[in-house]
Structures are given as structure tokens and as C-alpha cells.
C-alpha positions in Angstrom: 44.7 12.8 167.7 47.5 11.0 169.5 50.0 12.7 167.6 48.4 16.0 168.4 47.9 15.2 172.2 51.8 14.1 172.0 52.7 17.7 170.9 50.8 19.3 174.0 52.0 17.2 176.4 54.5 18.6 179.0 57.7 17.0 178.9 60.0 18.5 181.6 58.3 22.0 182.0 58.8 22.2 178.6 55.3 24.7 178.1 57.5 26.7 180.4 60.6 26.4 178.1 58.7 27.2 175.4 58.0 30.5 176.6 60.8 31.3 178.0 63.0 30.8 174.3 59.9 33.2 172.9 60.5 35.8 175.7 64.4 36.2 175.5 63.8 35.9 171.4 61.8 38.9 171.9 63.9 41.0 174.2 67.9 40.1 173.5 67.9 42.6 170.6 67.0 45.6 173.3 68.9 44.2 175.7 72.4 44.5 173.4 71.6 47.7 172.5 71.1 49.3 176.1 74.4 47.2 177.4 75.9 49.0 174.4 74.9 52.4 175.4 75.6 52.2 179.5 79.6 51.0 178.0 79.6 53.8 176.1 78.6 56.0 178.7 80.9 54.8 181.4 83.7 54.3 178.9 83.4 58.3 177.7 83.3 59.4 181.3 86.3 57.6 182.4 88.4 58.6 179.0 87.1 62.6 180.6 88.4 61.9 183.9 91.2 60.5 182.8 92.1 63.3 180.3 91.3 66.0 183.1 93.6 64.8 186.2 96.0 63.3 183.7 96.5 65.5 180.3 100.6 65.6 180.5 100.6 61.5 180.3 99.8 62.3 176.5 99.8 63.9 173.5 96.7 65.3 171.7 96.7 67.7 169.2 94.0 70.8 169.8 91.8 70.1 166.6 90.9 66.7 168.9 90.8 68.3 172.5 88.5 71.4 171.1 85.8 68.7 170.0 86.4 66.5 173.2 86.7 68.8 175.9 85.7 72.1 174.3 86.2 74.2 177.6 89.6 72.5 178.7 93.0 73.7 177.3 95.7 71.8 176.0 98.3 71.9 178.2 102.0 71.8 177.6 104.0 69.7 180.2 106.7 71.3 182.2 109.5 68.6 181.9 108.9 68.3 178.1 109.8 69.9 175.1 106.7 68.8 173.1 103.9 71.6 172.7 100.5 71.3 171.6 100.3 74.1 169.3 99.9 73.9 165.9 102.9 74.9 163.8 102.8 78.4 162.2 103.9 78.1 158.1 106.2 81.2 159.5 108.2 79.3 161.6 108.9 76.5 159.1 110.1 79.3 156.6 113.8 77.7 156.3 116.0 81.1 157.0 119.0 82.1 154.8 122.4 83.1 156.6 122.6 86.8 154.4 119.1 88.5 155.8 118.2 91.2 154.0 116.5 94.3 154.8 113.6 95.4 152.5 113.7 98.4 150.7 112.4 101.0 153.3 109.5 103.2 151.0 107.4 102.7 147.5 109.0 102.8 144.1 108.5 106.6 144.1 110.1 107.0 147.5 112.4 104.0 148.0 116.3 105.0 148.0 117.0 101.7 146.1 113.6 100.5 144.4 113.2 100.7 140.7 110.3 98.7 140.1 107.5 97.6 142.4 108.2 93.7 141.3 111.3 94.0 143.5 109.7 95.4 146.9 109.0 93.2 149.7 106.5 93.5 152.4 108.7 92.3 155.4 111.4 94.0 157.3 113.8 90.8 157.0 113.5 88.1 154.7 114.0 85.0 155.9 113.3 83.0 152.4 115.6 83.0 149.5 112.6 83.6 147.6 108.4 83.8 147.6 108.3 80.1 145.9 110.6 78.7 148.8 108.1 80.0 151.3 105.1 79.0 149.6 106.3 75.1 149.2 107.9 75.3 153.3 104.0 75.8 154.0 102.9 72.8 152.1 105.9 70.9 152.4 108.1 71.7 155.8 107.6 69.1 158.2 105.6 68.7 161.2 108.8 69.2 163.6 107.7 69.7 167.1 111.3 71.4 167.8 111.2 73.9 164.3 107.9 74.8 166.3 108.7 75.8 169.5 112.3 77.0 168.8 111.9 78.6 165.6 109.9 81.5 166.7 112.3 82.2 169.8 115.0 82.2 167.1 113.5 84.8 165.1 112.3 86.7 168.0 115.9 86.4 169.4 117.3 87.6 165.9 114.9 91.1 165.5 116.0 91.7 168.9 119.4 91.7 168.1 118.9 93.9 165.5 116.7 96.3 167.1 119.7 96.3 169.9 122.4 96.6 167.6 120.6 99.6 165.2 120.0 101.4 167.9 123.3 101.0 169.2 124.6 102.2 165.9 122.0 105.1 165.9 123.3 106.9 168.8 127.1 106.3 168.0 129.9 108.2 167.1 131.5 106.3 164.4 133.9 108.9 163.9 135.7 108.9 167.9 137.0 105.8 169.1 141.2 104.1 168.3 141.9 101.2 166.5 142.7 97.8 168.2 144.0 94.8 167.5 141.3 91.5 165.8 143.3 88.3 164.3 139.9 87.8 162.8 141.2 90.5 160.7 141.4 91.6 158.0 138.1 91.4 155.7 139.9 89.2 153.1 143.3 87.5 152.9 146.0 89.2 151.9 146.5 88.4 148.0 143.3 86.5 147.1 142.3 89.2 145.3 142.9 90.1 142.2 141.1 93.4 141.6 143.4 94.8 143.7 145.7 96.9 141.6 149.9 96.7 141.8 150.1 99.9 143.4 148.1 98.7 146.6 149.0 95.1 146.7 151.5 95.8 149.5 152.5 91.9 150.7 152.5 90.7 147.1 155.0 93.8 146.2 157.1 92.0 149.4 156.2 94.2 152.2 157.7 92.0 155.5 155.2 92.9 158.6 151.5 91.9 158.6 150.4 93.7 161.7 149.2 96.6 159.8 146.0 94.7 158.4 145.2 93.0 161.5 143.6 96.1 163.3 139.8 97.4 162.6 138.5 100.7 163.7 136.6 100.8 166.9 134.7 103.9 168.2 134.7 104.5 171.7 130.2 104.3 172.1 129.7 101.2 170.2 131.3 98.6 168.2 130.7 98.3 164.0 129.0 95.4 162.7 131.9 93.5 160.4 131.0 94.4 156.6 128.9 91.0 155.5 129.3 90.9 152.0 126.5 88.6 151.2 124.3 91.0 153.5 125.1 94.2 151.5 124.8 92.6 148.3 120.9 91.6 149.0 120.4 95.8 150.2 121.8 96.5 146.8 120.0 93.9 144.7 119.6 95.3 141.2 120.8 98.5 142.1 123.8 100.6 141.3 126.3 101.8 144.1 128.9 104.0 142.8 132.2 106.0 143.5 133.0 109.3 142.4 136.3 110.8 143.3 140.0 111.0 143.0 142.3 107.4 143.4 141.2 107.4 147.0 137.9 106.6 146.2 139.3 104.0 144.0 141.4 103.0 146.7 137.7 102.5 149.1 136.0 100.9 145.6 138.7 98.1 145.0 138.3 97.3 148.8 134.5 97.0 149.1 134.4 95.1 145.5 137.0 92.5 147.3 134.9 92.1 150.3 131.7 91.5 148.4 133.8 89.3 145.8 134.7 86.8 148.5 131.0 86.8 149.5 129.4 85.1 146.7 128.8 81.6 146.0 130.6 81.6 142.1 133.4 84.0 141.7 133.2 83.8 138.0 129.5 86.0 138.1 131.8 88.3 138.9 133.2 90.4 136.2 134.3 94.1 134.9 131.7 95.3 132.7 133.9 96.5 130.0 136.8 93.1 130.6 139.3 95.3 132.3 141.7 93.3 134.6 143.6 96.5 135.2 141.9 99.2 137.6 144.4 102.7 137.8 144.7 103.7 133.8 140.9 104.1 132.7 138.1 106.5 133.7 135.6 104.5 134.8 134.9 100.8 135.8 131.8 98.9 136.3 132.0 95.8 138.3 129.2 93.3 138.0 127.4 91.0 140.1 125.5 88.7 138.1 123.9 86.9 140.9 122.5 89.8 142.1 121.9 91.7 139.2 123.9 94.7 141.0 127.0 97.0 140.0 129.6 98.6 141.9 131.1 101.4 140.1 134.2 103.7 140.0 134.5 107.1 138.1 137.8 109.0 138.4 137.0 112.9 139.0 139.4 114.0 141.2 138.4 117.6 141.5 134.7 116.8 141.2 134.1 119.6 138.3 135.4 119.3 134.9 138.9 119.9 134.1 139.1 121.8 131.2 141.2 123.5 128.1 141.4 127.0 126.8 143.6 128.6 124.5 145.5 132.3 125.1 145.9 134.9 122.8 148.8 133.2 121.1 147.0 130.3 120.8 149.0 128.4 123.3 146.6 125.7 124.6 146.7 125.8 128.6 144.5 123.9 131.4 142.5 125.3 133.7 139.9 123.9 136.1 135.8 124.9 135.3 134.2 125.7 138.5 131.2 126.3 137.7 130.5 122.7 135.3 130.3 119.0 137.2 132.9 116.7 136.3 132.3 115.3 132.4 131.2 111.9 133.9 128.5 113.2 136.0 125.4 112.2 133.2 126.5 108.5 134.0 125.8 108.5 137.4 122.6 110.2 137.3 119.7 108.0 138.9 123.0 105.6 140.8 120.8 104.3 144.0 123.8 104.7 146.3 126.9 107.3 145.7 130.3 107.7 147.6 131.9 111.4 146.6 134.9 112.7 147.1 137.5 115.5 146.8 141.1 117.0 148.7 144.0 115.4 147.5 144.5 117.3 144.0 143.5 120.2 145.8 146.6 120.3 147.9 149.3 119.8 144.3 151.5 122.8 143.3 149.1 124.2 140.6 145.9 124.3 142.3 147.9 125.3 145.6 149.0 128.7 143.7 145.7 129.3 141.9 147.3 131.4 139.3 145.6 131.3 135.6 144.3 128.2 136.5 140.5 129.0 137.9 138.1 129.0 135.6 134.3 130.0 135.2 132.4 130.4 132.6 134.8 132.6 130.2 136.6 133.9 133.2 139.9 132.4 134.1 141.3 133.7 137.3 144.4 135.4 136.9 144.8 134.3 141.1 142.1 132.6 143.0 142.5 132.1 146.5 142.6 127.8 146.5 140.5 127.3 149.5 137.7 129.8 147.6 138.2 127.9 144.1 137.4 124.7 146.7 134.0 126.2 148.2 132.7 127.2 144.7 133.8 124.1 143.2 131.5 122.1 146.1 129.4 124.5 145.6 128.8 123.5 142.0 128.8 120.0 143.0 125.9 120.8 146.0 123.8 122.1 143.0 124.5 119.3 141.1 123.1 117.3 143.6 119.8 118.8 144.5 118.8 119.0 141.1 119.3 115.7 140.0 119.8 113.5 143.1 116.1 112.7 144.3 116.3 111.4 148.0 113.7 109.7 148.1 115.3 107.2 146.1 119.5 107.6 146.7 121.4 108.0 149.2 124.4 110.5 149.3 127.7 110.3 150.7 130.7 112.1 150.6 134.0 111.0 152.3 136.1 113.3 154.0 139.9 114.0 153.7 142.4 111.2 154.0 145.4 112.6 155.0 148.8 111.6 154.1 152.2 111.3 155.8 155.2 111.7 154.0 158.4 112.1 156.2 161.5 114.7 155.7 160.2 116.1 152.4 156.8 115.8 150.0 155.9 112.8 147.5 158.4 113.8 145.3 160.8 115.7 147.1 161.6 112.6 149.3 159.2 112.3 151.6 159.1 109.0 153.4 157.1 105.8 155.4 158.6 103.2 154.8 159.9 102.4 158.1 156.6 103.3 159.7 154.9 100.1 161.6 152.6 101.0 164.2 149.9 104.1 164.2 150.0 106.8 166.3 149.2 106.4 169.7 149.7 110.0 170.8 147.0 112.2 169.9 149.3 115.2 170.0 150.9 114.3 167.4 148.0 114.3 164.7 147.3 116.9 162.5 144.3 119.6 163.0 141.1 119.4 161.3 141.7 120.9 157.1 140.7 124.0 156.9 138.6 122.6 153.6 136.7 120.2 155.0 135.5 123.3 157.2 134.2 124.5 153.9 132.8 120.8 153.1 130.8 121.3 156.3 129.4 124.5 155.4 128.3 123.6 151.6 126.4 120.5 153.0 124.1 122.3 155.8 123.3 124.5 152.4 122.3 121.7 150.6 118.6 120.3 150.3 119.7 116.9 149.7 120.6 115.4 152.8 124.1 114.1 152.6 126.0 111.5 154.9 129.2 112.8 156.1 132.2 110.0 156.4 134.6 112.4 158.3 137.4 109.7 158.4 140.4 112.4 158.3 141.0 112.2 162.6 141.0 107.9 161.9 143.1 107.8 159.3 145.4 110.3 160.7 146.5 107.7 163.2 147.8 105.3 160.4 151.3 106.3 159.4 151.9 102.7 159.3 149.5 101.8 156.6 150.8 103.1 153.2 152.0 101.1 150.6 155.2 103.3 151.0 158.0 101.6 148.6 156.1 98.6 148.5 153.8 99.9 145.8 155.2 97.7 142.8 157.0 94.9 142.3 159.7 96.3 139.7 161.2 99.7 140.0 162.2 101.7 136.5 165.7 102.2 136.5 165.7 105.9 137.5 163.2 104.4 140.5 165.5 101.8 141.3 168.8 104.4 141.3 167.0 105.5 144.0 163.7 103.9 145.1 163.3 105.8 149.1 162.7 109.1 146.6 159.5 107.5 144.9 157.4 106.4 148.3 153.8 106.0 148.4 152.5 107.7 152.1 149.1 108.9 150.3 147.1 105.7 149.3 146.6 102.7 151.3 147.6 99.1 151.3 144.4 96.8 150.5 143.8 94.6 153.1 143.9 97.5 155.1 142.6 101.3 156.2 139.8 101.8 153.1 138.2 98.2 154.4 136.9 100.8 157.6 135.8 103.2 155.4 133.3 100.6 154.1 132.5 99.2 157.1 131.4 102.5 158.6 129.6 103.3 155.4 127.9 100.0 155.8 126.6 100.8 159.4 125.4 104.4 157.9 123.4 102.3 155.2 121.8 100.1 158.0 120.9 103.5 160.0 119.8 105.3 156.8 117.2 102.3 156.1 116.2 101.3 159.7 115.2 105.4 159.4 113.4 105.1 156.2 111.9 102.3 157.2 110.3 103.6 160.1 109.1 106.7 158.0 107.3 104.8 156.3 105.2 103.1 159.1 104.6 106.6 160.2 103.2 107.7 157.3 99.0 107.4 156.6 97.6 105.4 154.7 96.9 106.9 150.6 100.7 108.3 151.0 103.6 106.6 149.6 
């Protein structure tokens, strides 16, 4: 009992104690729990306040602030560069110097398209290819700069393209004077070597270099320069090809030179057939591997076919068919982009006199007015065209006259340049419009196929100084070197030089031609092509 009595007996209000240790045993669980929740509380309303007067102090992304503060925008401080918007995959697409425009219509109405496979969806490209812009999506990183400044870039770039196409749209490329550019010329002088002798003018030892320095410049805008690498990706698996007399040949070796120095490994650059030599064959086919493209040159200097007939005392004579396309024409059938032209051979003793020479069908002309063989010969060529040029898929050009300007006699009766260095600066002293590209004119509003006019005659007219003139071969026969002033070149053109603005100005017409296409085929509804 005295133990038990012992147990009940107060020590120290220890009853009170007692109870006490029982009550807080019973409540500190609750206790921790409410404290817990009131910290919480005052904890989330201070992180809102402080997020709502202070938000440019720091960074939150907006997948956090949306579940936060679902009502409250992320703002993007005025003194910093930082944003708070997620980056777009399309401004991490890493862009390519060469932009390239997309084929402008379907595979049954692109100008360049063979295959659907090739087409692209976007007006520029701004990936070398669809992998690249699938892996800069996944892979590209988070830059806070590539996001903000990207876009503006691009923006800033369509801009300058809308700017500059329209610029180009509502130009004259045909009016204007040529001025001087030490950023000139396109290429240096004797890099290349498709370049034949006879226009390789400072490697034959021609003395002044002012002549290549100048670029054409028309008086309501200026021409983009001719980027190689950008022309290459318009042609991308697709033919462009010159038909025409050496002038042509003349534009070809310049445009293959230009687009030459524009790829990454000269050596996936090659003649089709190993010719080195470009004046003695038909036909050449220059290929570009990278770009699974061809430039091409066919010599047809009258357009339709020089031919052969035999009199009635079997004496074989030449004569010129009218009436049948040059015999190259099958090869170009289906070319995505082709260059034509015609004049020089036109203006040569035989054709000049028109007599026996004519011919069409079994009809040789015993004397045909030259300037009338010239209208039905384009005539024949117009016909040529329409049936099998479709242009939905090509586009047509035909260059106009180049003129010459031999000096105190013709090419081989003297006539001279050679001591021509500057162009003419006197518009009184160029030549009037030829009477056959008058005719030119009139066969091409006849045609269905639209056809792009390169009327370079008034340009070139200015350039008596650009010939190769005696400096069109390194080493003179000996009857040429008896007397070398009597065998002057003041037809063709030295390369750098003159034919490098004939391809520029045909490469602003292609960027006008597909900004147009492209733009007809927004306009179109939907279900047509």
C-alpha cells in the first residue's frame, strides 16, 4: 500500500505535470501542422507580391509564370536583352549564305521542277537541307540572343528582298551608262580556264585593265551582282542552256566562270564530254556535280539548219533552210532555262546578198531580200518554240544584237580597235536601233510563248573599248604576224568583261520571272496546280 500511496502523492505539482506532458502529447502533432500551413500561406503571398511589383529583378520562364500567376504576363525588361519567350525551332534554323528561291509552281507548272521530290514549300531556304532543320529543333541551343535576333534577321532579309524585287520589277535594265566598281570584275582576270584563247585578252598580253573594272548600271535601279552560289541552288538539277552563234558562247564561258568560282570544290566541275577546248566543237555540256545541274552551249548561228543541195550539174552548194530548226534543236528540247540568239552571220557577204542561198523546202531563192530570209527564219524558230517549249515549266530568252566596231575597214578588210580604251561617252555617236531586231520584236508579240527580251545592243554599243582586238591569241601564224593590225577582233568580247552584264541582267530577269511565278501560284485556288 505504501508503495501505491507513494505513486499518488504529489511531489512538486507533479499531478499537474502530469497532465500537462499528456495535453501537449496530444496536441503538438496539430500544432506543427497548422504552423506549417500559416508559413506556407504567408510565404506564397509574399513570393506574389514580390513577383508583381518586382518581375524585371528576375528571370522566369512562361511555362512557370502561367501556373503561378496565370493572369500576369511575363514581362521583358527595358534595359535587357533577355526575353521571356520561348524560342521558335524557326529561328534556330542555322541559315546558309546562298538562299535559294523555291521553285515557283507544281511539277506540271514549275519552270524548273522535274520531280515533286525536289519542290520545297518555303519561299527561301534557310537550311542546307530538311535533316539539318529537323536536328537544329532538337539540337540548337537555348540562346537567348539566336531568339530575339534571329527573327529580326530574317524579317530584315525578306524585306530586303521584297525591296530589292520590286525595285528590279519596275526597272529598266536596258537604260542606264556604265560606271566605274574596283569590286569589279566577277572573277579575276586569268583564273579561269574555260575561258578560250580567243577571249583571254590579259593572258594574250593586252596592257590596260580599266576595261573590266566597269559594270552596267541602269539609270531606275541598280543590278543585284550575279552570286554564283545563289543561281546555282535556282538551277539545282536542271538544265540552262545556250543556243546561238560564238556570242552566245562568248555569254556561256562567262556565266560558267562566274558559277565556277562559286563552288566549294572546283574539281565537281567538269565538261561532260572532257573537252578543255571551247571554239572547235558543236556543243558542250558543263557539269555541276554538286548541284546535279548543267550549263550548256550549242553553236547555231543562224538558228535554222544550214544545209546542202546539189544543182543540175551535180555541183554540191550551201544554202540556208528556213523553214527547219537548227539540227541540234532535239537536244534542247525540255532545257528548264534557254538563252537564244541570232545577227552576226546574218550581216556576212553571203547571207548579205541573198542570192541562191535561201532555201525552203525544195525552193532555193534565186534572191531573197536578207532582212525577209531573217523574219522567216525567226519565224521558224517562234514555231519551234510554242510547240515544244511548255511555259509552265521553261523559261525563254533570247538576246538581242551585239554590235561590233571595227575601224577604217570590216574584219577582214582592216578594220580596227586596238587602240580603243574607254567607251563612248557621247550618245551621238552610237549606232541606231538594227533594222532586224525590229523584226525580232515583231515575231515575239506573235509568239504564244512568252519570251524575255535581253535587248543589250544600245549597252554594248558604248563599248568600243572592250574587244579582244589583236589581243585575241598569244601566237600569230606567219601571214598574221606579216601583218597582225589586218586580223583584229572588234566583234567578241574579252572575258572578264561585257558578256559578265549580260548574265547579270539575265539573272535579275530570272529573279523577276520567279518572284512572278511565285506569286501566281498564291493566287491560284486551291484543287489547281
Amino acid at each position: 500500500m505504501a508503495t501505491d500511496s507513494v505513486k499518488h502523492v504529489p511531489t512538486f505539482g507533479g499531478a499537474a505535470i502530469s497532465e500537462m506532458k499528456s495535453f501537449f502529447s496530444a496536441v503538438k502533432p496539430r500544432k506543427t501542422i497548422i504552423t506549417f500551413v500559416y508559413a506556407f500561406v504567408i510565404t506564397f503571398v509574399a513570393f506574389t507580391v514580390y513577383l508583381a511589383f518586382a518581375p524585371s529583378l528576375i528571370t522566369v520562364s512562361n511555362s512557370v509564370s502561367s501556373y503561378i500567376l496565370p493572369n500576369v504576363s511575363a514581362v521583358t525588361s527595358a534595359s535587357s536583352n533577355i526575353t521571356l519567350q520561348a524560342t521558335t525551332p524557326e529561328s534556330l534554323t542555322p541559315a546558309v549564305i546562298n538562299t535559294t528561291f523555291e521553285p515557283p509552281l507544281g511539277n506540271e507548272t514549275n519552270p524548273f521542277s522535274r520531280n515533286n521530290a525536289s519542290r520545297s514549300h518555303a519561299s527561301v531556304h534557310l537550311c542546307p537541307n530538311n535533316n539539318t532543320a529537323r536536328n537544329s529543333d532538337k539540337q540548337a541551343p537555348l540562346s537567348v540572343n539566336s531568339s530575339a535576333s534571329s527573327p529580326m534577321r530574317k524579317q530584315s532579309r525578306k524585306s530586303g528582298a521584297k525591296r530589292e524585287i520590286k525595285s528590279l520589277k519596275d526597272c529598266d535594265f536596258f537604260e542606264g551608262e556604265w560606271v566605274k566598281d574596283e569590286s569589279y570584275p566577277l572573277y579575276k582576270p586569268g583564273t579561269c580556264n574555260l575561258i578560250d584563247e580567243q577571249f583571254s585578252c590579259l593572258t594574250n598580253g593586252r596592257p590596260d585593265v580599266e576595261f573590266y573594272k566597269l559594270k552596267w548600271k541602269p539609270k531606275e535601279c541598280t543590278l543585284p551582282r550575279l552570286n554564283g552560289g545563289k543561281l546555282l541552288e535556282m538551277i539545282r538539277g536542271r538544265r540552262l542552256v545556250f543556243v546561238g552563234d560564238s556570242l552566245n558562247r562568248n555569254m556561256w564561258e562567262s556565266l560558267v566562270c562566274i558559277l565556277k568560282g562559286s563552288v566549294k570544290d572546283e574539281r565537281q566541275v567538269f565538261e561532260a564530254h572532257g573537252r578543255h577546248q571551247f571554239r572547235p566543237e558543236a556543243e558542250y555540256t558543263l557539269v555541276f556535280k554538286e548541284y546535279n545541274c548543267t550549263v550548256e552551249f550549242f553553236a547555231s548561228p543562224f538558228l535554222v539548219r544550214e544545209w546542202e543541195v546539189t544543182d543540175k550539174n551535180g555541183t554540191k552548194k550551201e544554202t540556208l533552210r528556213l523553214d527547219m530548226m537548227g539540227s541540234s534543236s532535239k537536244q534542247y528540247i525540255g532545257a528548264d532555262v534557254l538563252v537564244f540568239n541570232t545577227g552576226a552571220w546574218w550581216t556576212d557577204d553571203i547571207t548579205s546578198k541573198g542570192e541562191d542561198y535561201f532555201q525552203e523546202r525544195s525552193t532555193v531563192y534565186p534572191k531573197l531580200n536578207v532582212d525577209e530570209a531573217f523574219r522567216k527564219a525567226l519565224t521558224t524558230w517562234g514555231r519551234w518554240v510554242d510547240k515544244y517549249v511548255n511555259p509552265k515549266k521553261s523559261l525563254v530568252f533570247f538576246r538581242g544584237f551585239s554590235l561590233s566596231h571595227f575601224s577604217g575597214g570590216r574584219w577582214n578588210a582592216g578594220g580596227a580597235c586596238d587602240d580603243e580604251t574607254e567607251p563612248i561617252k557621247n550618245e551621238a555617236y552610237l549606232m541606231p536601233y538594227p533594222s532586224k531586231m525590229e523584226i525580232l520584236e515583231r515575231v515575239l508579240r506573235g509568239m504564244k510563248t512568252p519570251v524575255t527580251y535581253l535587248n543589250i545592243t544600245r549597252l554594248t554599243d558604248y563599248r568600243k573599248d572592250a574587244h579582244p582586238s589583236v589581243y585575241r591569241k598569244q601566237k600569230f601564224t606567219a601571214e598574221e604576224s606579216k601583218s597582225p593590225l589586218l586580223h583584229q577582233d572588234c566583234s567578241h568580247w574579252c572575258l572578264p568583261g561585257v558578256p559578265d552584264s549580260w548574265n547579270e541582267i539575265l539573272y535579275a530577269e530570272m529573279l523577276v520571272k520567279l518572284d512572278q511565278l511565285r506569286g501566281n501560284r498564291r493566287r491560284k485556288p486551291k484543287g489547281l496546280l
